[in-house]
C-alpha positions as CSV (number, residue, x, y, z in Angstrom):
1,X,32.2,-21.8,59.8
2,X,32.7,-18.0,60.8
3,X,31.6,-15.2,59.4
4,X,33.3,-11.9,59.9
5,X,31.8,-9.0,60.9
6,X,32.9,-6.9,57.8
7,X,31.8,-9.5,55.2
8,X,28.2,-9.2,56.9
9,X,28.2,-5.7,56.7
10,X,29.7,-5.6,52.5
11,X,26.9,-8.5,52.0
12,X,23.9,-6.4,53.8
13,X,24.7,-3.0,52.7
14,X,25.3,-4.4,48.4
15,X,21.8,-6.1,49.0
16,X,20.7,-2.4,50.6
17,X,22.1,-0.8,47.7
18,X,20.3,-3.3,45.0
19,X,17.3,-3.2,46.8
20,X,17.5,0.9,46.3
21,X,18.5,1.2,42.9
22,X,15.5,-1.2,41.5
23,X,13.0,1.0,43.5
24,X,14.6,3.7,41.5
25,X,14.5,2.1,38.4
26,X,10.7,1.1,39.5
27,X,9.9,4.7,40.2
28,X,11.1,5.7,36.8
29,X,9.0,3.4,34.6
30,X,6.3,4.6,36.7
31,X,6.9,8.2,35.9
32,X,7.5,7.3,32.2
33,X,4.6,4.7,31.8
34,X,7.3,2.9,30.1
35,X,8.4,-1.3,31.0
36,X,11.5,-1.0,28.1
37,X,13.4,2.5,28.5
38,X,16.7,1.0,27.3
39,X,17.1,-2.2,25.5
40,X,19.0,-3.8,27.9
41,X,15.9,-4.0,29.7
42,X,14.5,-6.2,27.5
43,X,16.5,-6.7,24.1
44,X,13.5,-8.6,22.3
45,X,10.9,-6.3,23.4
46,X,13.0,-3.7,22.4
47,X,13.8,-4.6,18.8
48,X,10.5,-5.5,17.9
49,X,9.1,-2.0,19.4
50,X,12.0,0.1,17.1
51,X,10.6,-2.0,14.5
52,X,7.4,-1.2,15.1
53,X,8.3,2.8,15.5
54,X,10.2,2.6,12.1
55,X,6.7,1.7,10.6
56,X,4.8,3.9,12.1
57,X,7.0,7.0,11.4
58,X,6.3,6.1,7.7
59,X,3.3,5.7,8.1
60,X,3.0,9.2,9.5
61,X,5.1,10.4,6.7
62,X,2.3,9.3,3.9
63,X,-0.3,10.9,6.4
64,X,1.5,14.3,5.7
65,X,2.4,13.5,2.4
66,X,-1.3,12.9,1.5
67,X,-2.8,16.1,3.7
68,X,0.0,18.2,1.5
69,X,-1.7,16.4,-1.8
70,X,-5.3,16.5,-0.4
71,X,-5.0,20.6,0.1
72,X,-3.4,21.0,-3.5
73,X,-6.2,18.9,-4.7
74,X,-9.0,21.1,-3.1
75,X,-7.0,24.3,-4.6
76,X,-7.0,23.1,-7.7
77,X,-10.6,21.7,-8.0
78,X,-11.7,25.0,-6.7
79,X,-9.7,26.4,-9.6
80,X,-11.2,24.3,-12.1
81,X,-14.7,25.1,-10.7
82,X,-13.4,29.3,-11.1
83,X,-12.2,28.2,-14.6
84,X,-15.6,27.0,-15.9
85,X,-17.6,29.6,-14.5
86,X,-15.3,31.9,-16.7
87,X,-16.0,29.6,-19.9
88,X,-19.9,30.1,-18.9
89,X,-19.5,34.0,-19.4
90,X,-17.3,33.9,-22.3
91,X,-19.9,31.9,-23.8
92,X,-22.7,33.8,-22.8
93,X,-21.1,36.6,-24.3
94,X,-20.3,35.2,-27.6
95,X,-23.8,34.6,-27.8
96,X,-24.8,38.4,-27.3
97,X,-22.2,38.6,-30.0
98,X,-24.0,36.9,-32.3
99,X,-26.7,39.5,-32.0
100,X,-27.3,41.0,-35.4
101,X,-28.5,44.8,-34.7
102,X,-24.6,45.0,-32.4
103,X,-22.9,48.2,-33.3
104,X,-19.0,48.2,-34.0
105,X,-19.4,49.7,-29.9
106,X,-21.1,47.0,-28.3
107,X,-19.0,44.7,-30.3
108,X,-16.3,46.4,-29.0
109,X,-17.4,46.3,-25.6
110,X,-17.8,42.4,-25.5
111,X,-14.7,41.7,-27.3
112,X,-13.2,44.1,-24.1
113,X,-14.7,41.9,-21.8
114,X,-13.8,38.3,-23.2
115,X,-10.1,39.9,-23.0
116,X,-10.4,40.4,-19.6
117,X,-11.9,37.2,-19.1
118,X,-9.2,35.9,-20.6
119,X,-6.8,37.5,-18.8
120,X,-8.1,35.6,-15.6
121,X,-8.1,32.5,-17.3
122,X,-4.5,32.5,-17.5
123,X,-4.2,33.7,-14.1
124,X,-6.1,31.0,-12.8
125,X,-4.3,28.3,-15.1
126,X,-1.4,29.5,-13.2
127,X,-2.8,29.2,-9.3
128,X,0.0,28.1,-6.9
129,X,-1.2,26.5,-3.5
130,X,0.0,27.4,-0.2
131,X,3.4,25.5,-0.8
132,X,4.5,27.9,-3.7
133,X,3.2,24.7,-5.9
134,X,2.1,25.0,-9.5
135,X,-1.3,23.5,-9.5
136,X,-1.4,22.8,-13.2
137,X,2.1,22.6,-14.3
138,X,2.1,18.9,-14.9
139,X,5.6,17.2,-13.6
140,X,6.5,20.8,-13.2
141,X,9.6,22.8,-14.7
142,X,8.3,26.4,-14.4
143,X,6.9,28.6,-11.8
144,X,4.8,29.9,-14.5
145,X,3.7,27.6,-16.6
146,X,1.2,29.5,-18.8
147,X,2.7,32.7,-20.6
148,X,1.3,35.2,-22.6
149,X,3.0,35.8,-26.0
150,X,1.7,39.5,-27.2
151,X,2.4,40.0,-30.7
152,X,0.8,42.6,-33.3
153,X,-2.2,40.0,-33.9
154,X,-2.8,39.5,-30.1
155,X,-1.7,37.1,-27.8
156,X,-0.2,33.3,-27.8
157,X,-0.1,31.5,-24.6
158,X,2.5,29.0,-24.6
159,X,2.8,25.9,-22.3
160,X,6.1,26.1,-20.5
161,X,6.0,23.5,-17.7
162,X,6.5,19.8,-18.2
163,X,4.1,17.8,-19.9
164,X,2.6,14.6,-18.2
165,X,0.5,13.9,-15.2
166,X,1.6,12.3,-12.2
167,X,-0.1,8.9,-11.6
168,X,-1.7,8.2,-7.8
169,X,0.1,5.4,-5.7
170,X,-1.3,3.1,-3.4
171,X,-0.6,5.4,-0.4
172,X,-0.5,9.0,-2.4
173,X,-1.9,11.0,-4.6
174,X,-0.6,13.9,-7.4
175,X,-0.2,17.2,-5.8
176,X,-0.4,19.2,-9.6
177,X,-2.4,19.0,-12.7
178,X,-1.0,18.4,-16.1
179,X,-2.6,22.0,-17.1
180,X,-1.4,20.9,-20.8
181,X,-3.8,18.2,-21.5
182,X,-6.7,20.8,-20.0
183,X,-6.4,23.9,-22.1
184,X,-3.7,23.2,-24.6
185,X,-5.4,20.0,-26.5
186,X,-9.0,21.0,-27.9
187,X,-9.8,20.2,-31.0
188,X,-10.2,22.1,-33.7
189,X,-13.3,22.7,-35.4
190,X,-14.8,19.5,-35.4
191,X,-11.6,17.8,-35.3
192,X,-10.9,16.6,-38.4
193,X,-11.3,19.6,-40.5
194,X,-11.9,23.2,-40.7
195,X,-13.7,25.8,-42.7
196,X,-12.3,29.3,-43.2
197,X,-13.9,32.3,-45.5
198,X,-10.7,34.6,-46.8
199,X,-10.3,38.0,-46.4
200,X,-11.2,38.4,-50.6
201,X,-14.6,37.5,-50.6
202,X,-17.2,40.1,-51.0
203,X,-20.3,38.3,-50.1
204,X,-22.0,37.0,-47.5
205,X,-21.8,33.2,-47.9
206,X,-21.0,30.8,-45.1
207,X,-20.2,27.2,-43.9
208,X,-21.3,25.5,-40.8
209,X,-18.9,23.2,-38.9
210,X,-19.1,20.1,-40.8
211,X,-18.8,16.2,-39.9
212,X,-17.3,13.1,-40.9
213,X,-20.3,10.9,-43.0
214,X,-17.1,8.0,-43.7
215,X,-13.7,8.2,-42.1
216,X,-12.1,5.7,-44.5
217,X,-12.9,7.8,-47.2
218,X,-11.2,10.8,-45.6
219,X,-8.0,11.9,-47.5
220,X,-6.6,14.7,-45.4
221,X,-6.2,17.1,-48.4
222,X,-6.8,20.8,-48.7
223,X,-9.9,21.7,-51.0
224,X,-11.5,25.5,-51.9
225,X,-14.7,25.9,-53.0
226,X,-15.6,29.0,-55.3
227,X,-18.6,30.2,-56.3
228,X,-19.3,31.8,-60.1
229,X,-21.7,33.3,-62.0
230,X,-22.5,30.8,-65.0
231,X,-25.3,32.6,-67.3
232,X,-26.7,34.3,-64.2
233,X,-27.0,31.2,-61.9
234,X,-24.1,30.4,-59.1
235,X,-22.3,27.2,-59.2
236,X,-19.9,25.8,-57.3
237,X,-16.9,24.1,-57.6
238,X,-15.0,21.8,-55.3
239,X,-10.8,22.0,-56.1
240,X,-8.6,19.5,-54.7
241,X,-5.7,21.3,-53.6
242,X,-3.4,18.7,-53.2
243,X,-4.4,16.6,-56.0
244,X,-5.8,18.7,-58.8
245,X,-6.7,15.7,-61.1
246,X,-8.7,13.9,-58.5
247,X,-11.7,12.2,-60.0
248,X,-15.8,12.6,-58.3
249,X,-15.4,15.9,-56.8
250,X,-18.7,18.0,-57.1
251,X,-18.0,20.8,-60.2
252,X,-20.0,23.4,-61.8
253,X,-23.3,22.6,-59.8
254,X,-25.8,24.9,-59.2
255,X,-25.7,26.8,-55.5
256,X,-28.5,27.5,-53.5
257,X,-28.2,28.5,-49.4
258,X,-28.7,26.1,-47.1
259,X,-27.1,23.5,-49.6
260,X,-25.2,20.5,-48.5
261,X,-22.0,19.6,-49.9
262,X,-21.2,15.7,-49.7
263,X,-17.5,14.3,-50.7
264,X,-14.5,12.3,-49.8
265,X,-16.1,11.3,-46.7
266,X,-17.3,14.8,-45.3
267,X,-20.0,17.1,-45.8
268,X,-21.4,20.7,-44.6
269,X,-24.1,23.2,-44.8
270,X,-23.5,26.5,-46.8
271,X,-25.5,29.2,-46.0
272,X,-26.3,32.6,-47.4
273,X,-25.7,33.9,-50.7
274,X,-22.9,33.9,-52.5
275,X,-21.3,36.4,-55.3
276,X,-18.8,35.4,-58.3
277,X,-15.4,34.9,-57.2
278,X,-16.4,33.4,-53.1
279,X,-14.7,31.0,-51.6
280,X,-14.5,28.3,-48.8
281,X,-11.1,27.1,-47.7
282,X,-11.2,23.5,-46.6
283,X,-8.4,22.9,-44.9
284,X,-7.6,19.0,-42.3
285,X,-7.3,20.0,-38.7
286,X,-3.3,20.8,-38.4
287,X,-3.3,19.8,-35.0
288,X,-5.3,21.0,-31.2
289,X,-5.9,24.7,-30.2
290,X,-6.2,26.1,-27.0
291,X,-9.0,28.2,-24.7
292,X,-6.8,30.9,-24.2
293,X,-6.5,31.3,-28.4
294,X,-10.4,30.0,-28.8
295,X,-11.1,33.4,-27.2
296,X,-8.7,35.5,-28.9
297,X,-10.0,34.2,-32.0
298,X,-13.1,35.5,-30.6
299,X,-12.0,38.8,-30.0
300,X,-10.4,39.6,-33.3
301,X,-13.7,38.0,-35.2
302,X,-15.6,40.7,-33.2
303,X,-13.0,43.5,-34.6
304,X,-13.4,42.4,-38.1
305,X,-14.0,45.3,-40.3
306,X,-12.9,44.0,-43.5
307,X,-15.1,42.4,-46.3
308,X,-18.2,40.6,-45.7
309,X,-17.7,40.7,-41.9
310,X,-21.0,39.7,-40.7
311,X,-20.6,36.5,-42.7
312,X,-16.7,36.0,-41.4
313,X,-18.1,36.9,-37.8
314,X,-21.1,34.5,-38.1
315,X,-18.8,31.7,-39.1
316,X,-16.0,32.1,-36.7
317,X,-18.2,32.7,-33.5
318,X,-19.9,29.1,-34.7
319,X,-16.5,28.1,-34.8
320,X,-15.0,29.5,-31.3
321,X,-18.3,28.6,-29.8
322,X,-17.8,24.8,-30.8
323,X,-14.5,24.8,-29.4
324,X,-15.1,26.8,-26.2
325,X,-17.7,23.8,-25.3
326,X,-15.3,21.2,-25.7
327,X,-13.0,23.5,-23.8
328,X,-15.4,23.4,-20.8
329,X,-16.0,19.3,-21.7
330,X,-12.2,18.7,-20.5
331,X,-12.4,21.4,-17.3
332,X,-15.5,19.2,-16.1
333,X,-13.4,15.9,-17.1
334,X,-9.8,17.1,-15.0
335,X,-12.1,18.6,-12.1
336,X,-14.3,15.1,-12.1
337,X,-10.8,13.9,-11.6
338,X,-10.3,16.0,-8.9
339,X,-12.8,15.4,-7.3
340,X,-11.9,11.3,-7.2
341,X,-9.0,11.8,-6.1
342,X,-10.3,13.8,-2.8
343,X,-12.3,11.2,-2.2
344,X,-9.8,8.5,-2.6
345,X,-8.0,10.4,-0.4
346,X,-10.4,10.2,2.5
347,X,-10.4,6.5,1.9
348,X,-6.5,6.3,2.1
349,X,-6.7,9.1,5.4
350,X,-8.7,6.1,7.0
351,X,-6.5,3.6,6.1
352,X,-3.7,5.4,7.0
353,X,-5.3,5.8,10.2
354,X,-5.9,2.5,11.2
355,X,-2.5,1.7,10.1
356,X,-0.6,3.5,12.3
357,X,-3.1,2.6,15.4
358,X,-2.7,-0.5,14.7
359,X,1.2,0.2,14.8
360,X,1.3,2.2,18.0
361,X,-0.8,-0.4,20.2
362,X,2.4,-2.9,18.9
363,X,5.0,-0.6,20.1
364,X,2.7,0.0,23.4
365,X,2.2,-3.7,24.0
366,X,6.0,-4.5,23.5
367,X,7.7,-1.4,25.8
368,X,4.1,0.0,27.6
369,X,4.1,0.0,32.1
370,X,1.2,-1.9,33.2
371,X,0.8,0.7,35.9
372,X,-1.1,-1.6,38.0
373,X,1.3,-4.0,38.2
374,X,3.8,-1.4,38.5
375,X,2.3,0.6,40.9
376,X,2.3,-2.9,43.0
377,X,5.9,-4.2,42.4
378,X,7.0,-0.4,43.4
379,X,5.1,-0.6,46.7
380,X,6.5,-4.0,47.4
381,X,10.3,-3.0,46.8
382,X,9.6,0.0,49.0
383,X,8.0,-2.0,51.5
384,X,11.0,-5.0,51.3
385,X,13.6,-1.9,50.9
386,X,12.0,-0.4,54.4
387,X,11.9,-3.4,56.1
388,X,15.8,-4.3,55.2
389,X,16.6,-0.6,56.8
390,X,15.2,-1.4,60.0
391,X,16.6,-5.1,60.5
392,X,19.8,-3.0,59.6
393,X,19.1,-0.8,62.2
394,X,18.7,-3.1,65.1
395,X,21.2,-5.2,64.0
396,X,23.9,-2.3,64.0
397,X,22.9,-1.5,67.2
398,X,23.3,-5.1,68.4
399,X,26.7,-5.0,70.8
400,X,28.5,-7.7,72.7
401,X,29.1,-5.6,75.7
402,X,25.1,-5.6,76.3
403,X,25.6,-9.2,77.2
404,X,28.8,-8.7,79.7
405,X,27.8,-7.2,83.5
């Protein structure tokens, strides 16, 4: 067999040039710490570690998604914590209030300061968080979801964002709270009915709160109770409104203050005298009030100067000061909530944590250098690549004319 000269050379210098270009490729998984930098390298490898990054980067996705949540979150528990210290000094002041040797100026004054309180607490109802969020907006729908309604009998906050609360997922949480359900949605009176004194009477009788003693028995009807002077002793009657020939209704029995008055599954305490033509306006509790109109109410009980208006301001601050506690009731309840969901959070920030470890030592495993072994295959190519450059050498310099004298 012969074997030509340039054949030897083409077949020595292609092995040369192989030799060179896997030291290359060598030296650049070394540099990158990576075994699979294309997927021709290894296609299975490679598919299963694109896989594995797909994961991961939504995995890292929910990590951001529940840091943005978990800051709204603190915002708005921090709110809510804000919101009842402002309920504790309205309260507080409606107390003082209650004080009877108060001047028409110190009423005055504290009727200035629960507006002013009041004016925070819709400032605070509409907190954004560092995003430009509404933190109590519910599913959202306005920038400014709590708006102040000024009219010649004071203000009326309306709710203008959308109604609802976001439920948490398995990997997030609500950013916002449904500020609605918090301020908007507090019963009135004690919640199934209220008591109101009208602007005609001239004496000084009034009615506590009042409860439910049988709620079958309730009928949701409007009633009056007046007061007259029947051979110099006060009676009361009870009127049913809405059905004047109702039957076992108290009538024409003899008043005296601190009386209870039982029917139709209800009952309250009167207090205080009363004086011929009095009355008490029973009325079913049309529907929830809000904080922000629980102070107002406040406020224009305080600037009462019409009949009998220690009586009427007696009765209403009992009134405003019931529903101003279960005011504060739901702040504690949605910041409670808060504060579950901040630590759910940290138990879905570990989670999500181990996750994407657990992720990322799959994609290292499937394209990661072992640099050891690297390190050891590179210095064996070079080592085989030098070697093949000097047998080159010699061999080029190998001549048939050395051999001739």
């Amino acid at each position: 067999m012969r074997v030509s000269t340039a054949n030897s050379y083409d077949t020595t210098v292609s092995t040369l040039s192989r030799r060179q270009a896997d030291l290359s490729a060598q030296q650049e998984r070394l540099s990158t710490g990576k075994r699979v930098l294309r997927a021709s390298d290894d296609p299975v490898a490679a598919t299963l570690a694109e896989a594995a990054q797909n994961r991961l980067s939504r995995v890292q996705g929910d990590q951001r998604s529940l840091e943005s949540s978990r800051t709204s979150l603190a915002q708005a528990e921090s709110g809510l914590a804000e919101f009842g210290d402002l309920i504790q000094k309205a309260r507080d002041l409606m107390l003082s209030a209650g004080n009877g040797t108060f001047g028409p100026n110190e009423r005055e004054d504290i009727a200035r300061q629960l507006s002013g309180l009041r004016e925070q607490m819709i400032g605070l109802a509409n907190r954004q968080d560092n995003a430009g969020r509404t933190l109590f907006g519910g599913l959202g729908g306005s920038t400014t979801p709590f708006v102040d309604l000024y009219g010649p009998s004071g203000g009326a906050v309306q709710f203008q964002g959308q109604r609802g609360q976001q439920a948490a997922g398995n990997t997030s949480l609500p950013q916002s709270f449904d500020g609605d359900a918090i301020w908007m949605r507090i019963p009135q009176g004690n919640g199934s009915f209220t008591l109101a004194l009208p602007d005609t009477n001239s004496g000084s009788i009034r009615a506590g709160l009042g409860q439910v003693t049988n709620p079958a028995a309730l009928t949701g009807q409007r009633y009056d109770i007046t007061f007259a002077d029947v051979g110099g002793v006060m009676q009361f009657t009870v009127t049913n409104l809405d059905n004047p020939t109702a039957t076992g209704l108290p009538a024409n029995q003899p008043y005296q203050p601190g009386a209870t008055i039982s029917f139709d599954g209800l009952s309250f305490d009167m207090q205080n005298p009363a004086t011929a033509g009095d009355r008490i306006e029973l009325r079913p509790a049309s529907g929830p009030t809000d904080i922000f109109k629980v102070v107002q109410d406040t406020v224009d009980a305080l600037r009462y100067v019409g009949s009998s208006s220690d009586a009427r301001r007696t009765h209403e601050l009992n009134r405003t000061l019931t529903e101003l506690d279960a005011g504060l009731d739901r702040v504690l309840l949605a910041r409670g909530q808060a504060g579950e969901w901040l630590n759910r959070a940290d138990s879905l920030g570990a989670m999500l944590t181990t996750r994407a470890v657990a992720y990322e030592t799959e994609k290292s495993q499937l394209e990661d250098l072992d640099l050891i072994k690297g390190i050891s295959d590179f210095q064996n190519q070079q080592l085989g690549l030098e070697a093949a450059l000097k047998s080159y050498a010699q061999v080029q310099r190998l001549s048939l004319f050395e051999f001739v004298r």
